[in-house]
Structures are given as structure tokens and as C-alpha cells.
OpenMM code with the backbone's topology and positions (N, CA, C; nanometers):
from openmm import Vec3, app, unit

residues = "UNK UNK UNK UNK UNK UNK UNK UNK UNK UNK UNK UNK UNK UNK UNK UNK UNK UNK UNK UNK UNK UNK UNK UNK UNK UNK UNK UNK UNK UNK UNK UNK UNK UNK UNK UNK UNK UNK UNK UNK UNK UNK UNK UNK UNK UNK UNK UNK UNK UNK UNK UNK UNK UNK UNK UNK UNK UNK UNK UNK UNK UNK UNK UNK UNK UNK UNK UNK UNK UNK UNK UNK UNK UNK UNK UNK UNK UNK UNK UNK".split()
positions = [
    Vec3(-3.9950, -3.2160, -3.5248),
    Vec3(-4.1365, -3.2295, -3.4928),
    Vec3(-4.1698, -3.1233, -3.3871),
    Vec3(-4.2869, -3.0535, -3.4320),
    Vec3(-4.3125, -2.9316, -3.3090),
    Vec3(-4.4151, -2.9981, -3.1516),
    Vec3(-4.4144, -2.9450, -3.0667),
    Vec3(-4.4800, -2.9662, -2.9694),
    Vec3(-4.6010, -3.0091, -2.9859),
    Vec3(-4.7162, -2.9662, -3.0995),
    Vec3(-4.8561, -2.9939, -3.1082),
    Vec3(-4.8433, -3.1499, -3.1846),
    Vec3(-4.7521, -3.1732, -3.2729),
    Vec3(-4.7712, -3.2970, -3.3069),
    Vec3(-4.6485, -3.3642, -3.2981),
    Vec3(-4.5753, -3.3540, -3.1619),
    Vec3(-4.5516, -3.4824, -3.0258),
    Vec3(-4.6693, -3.4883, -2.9241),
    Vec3(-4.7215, -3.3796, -2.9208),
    Vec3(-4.8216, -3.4355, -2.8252),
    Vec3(-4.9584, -3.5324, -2.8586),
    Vec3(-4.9478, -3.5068, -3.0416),
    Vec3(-5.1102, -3.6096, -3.1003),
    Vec3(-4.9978, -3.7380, -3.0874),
    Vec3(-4.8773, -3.7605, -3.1407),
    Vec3(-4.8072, -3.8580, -3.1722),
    Vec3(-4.8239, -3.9685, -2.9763),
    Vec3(-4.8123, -3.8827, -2.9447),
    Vec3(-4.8438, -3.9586, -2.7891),
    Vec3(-4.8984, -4.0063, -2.7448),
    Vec3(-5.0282, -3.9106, -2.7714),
    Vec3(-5.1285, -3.9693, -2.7340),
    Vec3(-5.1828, -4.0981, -2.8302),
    Vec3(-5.1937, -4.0496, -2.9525),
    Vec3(-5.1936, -4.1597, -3.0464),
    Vec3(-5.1754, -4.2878, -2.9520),
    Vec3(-5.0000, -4.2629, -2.9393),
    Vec3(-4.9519, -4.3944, -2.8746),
    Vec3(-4.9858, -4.4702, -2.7479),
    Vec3(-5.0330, -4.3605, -2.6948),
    Vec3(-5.0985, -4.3537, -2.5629),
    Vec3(-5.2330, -4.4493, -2.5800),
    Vec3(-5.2992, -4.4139, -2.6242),
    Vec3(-5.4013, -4.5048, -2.6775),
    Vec3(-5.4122, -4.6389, -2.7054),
    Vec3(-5.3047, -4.6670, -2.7978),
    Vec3(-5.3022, -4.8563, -2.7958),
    Vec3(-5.1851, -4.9265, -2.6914),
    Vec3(-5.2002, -4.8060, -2.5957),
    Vec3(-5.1817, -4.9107, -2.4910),
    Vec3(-5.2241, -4.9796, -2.4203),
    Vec3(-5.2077, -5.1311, -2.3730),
    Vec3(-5.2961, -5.2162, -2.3325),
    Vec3(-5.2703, -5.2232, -2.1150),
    Vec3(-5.1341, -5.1631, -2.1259),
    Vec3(-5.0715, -5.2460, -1.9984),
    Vec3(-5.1853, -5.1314, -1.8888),
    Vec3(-5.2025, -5.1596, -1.7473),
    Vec3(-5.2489, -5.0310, -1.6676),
    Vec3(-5.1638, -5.0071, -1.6272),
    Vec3(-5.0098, -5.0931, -1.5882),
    Vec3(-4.9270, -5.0458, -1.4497),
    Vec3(-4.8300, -4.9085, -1.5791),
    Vec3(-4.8381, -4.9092, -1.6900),
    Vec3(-4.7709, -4.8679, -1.7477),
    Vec3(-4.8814, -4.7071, -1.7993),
    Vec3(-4.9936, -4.7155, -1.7997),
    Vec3(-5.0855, -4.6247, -1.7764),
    Vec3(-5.0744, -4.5510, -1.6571),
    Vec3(-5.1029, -4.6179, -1.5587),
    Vec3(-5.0662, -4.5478, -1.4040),
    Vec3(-4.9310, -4.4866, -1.3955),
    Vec3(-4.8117, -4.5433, -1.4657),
    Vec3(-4.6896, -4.4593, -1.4254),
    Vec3(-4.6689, -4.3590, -1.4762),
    Vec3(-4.7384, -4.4058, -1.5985),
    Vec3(-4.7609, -4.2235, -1.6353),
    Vec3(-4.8433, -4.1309, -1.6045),
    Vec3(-4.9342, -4.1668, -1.5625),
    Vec3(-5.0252, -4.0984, -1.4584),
    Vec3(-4.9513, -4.0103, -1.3474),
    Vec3(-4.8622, -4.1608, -1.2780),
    Vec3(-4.7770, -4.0817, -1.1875),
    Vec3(-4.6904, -3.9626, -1.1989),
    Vec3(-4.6476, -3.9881, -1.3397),
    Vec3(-4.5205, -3.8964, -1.3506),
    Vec3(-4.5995, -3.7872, -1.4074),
    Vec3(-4.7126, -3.7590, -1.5046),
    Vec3(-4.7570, -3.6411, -1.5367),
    Vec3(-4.8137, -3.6021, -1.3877),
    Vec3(-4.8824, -3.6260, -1.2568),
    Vec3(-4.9260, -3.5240, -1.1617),
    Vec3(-4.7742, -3.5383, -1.1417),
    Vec3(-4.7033, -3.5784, -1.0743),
    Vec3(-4.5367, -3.5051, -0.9906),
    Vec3(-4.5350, -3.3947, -1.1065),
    Vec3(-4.5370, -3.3983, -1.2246),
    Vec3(-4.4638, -3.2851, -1.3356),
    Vec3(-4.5294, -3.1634, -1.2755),
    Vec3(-4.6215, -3.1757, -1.3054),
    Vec3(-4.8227, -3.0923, -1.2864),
    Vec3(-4.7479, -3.0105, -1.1739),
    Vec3(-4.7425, -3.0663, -1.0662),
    Vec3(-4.7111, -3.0079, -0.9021),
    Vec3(-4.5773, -2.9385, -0.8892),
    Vec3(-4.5010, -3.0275, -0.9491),
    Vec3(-4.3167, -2.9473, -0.9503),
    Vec3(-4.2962, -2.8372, -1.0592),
    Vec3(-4.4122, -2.8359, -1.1300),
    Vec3(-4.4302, -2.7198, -1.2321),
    Vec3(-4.5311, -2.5806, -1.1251),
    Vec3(-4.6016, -2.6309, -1.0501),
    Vec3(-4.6995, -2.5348, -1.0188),
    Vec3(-4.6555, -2.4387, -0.9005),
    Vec3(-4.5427, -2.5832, -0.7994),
    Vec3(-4.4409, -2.4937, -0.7357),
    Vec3(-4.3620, -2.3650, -0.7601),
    Vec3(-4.2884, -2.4323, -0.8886),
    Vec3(-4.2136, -2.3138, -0.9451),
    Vec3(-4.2590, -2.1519, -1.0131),
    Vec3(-4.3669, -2.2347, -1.0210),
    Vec3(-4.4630, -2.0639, -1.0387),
    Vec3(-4.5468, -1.9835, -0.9625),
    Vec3(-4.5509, -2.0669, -0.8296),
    Vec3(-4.5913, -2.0005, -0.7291),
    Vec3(-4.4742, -1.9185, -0.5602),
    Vec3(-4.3441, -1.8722, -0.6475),
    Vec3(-4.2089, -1.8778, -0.5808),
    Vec3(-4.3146, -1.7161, -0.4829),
    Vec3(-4.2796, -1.6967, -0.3678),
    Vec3(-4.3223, -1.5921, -0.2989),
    Vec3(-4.2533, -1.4779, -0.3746),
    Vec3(-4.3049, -1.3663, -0.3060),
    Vec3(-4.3166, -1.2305, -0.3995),
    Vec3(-4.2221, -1.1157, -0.2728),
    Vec3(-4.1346, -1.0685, -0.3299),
    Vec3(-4.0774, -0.9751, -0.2550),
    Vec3(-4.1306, -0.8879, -0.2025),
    Vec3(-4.0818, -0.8194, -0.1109),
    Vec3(-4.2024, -0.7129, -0.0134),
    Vec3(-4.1616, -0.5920, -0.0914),
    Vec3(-4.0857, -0.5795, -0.1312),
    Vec3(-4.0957, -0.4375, -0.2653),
    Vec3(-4.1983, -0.4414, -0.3468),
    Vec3(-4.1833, -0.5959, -0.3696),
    Vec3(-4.3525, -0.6161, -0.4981),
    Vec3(-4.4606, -0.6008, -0.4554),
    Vec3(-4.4781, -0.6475, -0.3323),
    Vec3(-4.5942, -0.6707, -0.2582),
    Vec3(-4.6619, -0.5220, -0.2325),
    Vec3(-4.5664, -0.4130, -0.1669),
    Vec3(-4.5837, -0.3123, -0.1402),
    Vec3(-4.6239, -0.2494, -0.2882),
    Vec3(-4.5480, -0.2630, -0.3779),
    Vec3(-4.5683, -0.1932, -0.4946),
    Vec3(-4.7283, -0.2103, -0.5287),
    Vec3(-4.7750, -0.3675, -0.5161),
    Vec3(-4.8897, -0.3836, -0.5837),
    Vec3(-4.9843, -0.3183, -0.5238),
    Vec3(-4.9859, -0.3282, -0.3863),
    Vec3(-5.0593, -0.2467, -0.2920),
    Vec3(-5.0955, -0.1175, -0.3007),
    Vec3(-4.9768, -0.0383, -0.3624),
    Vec3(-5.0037, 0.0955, -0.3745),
    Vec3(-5.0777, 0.1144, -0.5343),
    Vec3(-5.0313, 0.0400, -0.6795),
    Vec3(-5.0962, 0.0392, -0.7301),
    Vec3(-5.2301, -0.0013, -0.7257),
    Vec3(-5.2954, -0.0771, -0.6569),
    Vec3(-5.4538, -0.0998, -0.5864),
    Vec3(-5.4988, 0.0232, -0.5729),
    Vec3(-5.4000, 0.0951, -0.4624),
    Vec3(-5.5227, 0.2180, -0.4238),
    Vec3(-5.5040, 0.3137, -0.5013),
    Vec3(-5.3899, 0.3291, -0.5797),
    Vec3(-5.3568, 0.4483, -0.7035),
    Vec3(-5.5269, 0.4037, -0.7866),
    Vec3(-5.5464, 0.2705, -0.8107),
    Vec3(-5.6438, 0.2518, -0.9314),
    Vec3(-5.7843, 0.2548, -0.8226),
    Vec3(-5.7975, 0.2800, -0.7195),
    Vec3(-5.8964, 0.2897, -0.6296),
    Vec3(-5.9474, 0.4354, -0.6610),
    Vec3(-5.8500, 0.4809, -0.5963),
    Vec3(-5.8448, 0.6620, -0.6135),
    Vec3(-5.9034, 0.7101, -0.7165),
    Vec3(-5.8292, 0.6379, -0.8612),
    Vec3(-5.8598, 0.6571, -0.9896),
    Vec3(-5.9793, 0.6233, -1.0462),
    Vec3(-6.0822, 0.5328, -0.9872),
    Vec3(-6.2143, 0.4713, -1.0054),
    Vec3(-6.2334, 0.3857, -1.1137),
    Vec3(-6.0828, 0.3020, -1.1005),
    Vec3(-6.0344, 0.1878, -1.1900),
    Vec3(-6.0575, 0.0320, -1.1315),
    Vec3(-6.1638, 0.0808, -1.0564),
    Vec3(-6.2266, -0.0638, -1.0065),
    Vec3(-6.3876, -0.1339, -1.0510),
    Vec3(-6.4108, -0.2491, -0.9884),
    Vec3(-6.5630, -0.3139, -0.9995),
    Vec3(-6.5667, -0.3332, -0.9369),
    Vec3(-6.7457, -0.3096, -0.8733),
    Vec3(-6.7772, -0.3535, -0.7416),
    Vec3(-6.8219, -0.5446, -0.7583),
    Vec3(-6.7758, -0.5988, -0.6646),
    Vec3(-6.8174, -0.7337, -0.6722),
    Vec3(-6.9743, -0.7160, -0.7656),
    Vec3(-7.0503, -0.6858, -0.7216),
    Vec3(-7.1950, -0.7099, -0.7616),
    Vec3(-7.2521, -0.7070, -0.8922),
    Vec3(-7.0860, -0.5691, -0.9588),
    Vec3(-7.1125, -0.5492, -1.1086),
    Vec3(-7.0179, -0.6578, -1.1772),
    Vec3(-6.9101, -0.6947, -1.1346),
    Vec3(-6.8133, -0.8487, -1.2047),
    Vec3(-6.9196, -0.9500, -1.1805),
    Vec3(-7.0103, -0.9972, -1.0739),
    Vec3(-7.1142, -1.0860, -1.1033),
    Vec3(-7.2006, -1.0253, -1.2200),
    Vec3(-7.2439, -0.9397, -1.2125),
    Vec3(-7.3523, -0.9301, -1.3112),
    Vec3(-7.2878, -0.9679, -1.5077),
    Vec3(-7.1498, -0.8745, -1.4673),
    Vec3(-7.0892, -0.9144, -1.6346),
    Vec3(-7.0362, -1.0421, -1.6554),
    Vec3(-7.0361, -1.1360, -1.5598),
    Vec3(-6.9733, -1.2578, -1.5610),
    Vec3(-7.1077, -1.3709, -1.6033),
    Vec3(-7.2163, -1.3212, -1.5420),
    Vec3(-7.3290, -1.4033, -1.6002),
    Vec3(-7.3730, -1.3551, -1.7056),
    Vec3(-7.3266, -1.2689, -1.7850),
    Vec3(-7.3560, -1.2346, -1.9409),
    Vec3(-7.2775, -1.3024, -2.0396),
    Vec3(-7.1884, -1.3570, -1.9758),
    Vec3(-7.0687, -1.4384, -2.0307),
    Vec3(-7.1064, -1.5644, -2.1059),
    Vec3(-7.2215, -1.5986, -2.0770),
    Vec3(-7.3023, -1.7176, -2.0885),
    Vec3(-7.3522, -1.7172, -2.2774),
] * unit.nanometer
topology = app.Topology()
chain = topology.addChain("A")
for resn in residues:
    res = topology.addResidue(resn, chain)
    for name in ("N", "CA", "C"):
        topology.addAtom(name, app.Element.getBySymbol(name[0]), res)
């Protein structure tokens, strides 16, 4: 069974459930997942990287590979 249908199969099941304390624990355990997942992808960034990104910034500065705030607002409300 692939991932998209364990997750209808779940919920499915999820659904005729009647209990709350058994609703809530899963509640519980999907935010801990949520958070111990969001940790791990937020691990700090080496100062080689850091530096690196930095210099690529102003390489694409230099290069006039930027937007001014005022023009990302303007294309962001066209988005609509």
C-alpha cells in the first residue's frame, strides 16, 4: 500500500472514531512528530555556508539579480 492510500485508509479510520482521549493522543503524537520533524530541518548552518551565501547575495546584487521589496509586493498582489 503506497503512502497516499495509508493516509485515506486512516483517516477513513480516523473518522469512525468515537473515543476523544484516543483522538487527543493522537493529536498529541502528530504535534511532538510536527516539532521533532521541524527541529531536524532547522540543524544550524556552517560558517563556510553562511559566508558562502553571503557572498552569493552580493555576487547577485552586483549582477542586478534582485527585487526591490516594492516590486515582490506589487507581483505578489497579481497573484490573486
Amino acid at each position: 500500500m503506497d503512502l497516499e492510500a495509508r493516509k485515506i485508509s486512516f483517516v477513513q479510520e480516523f473518522l469512525r472514531l468515537e473515543s476523544e482521549e484516543i483522538v487527543t493522543h493522537l493529536e498529541t503524537i502528530l504535534h511532538k512528530q510536527k516539532v521533532k520533524l521541524f527541529d531536524q530541518e532547522m540543524k544550524s548552518m556552517s560558517i563556510d555556508q553562511f559566508n558562502k551565501e553571503i557572498d552569493q547575495s552580493l555576487d547577485d546584487a552586483k549582477k542586478g539579480r534582485i527585487i526591490s521589496a516594492k516590486d515582490l509586493k506589487s507581483k505578489i498582489k497579481k497573484w490573486d
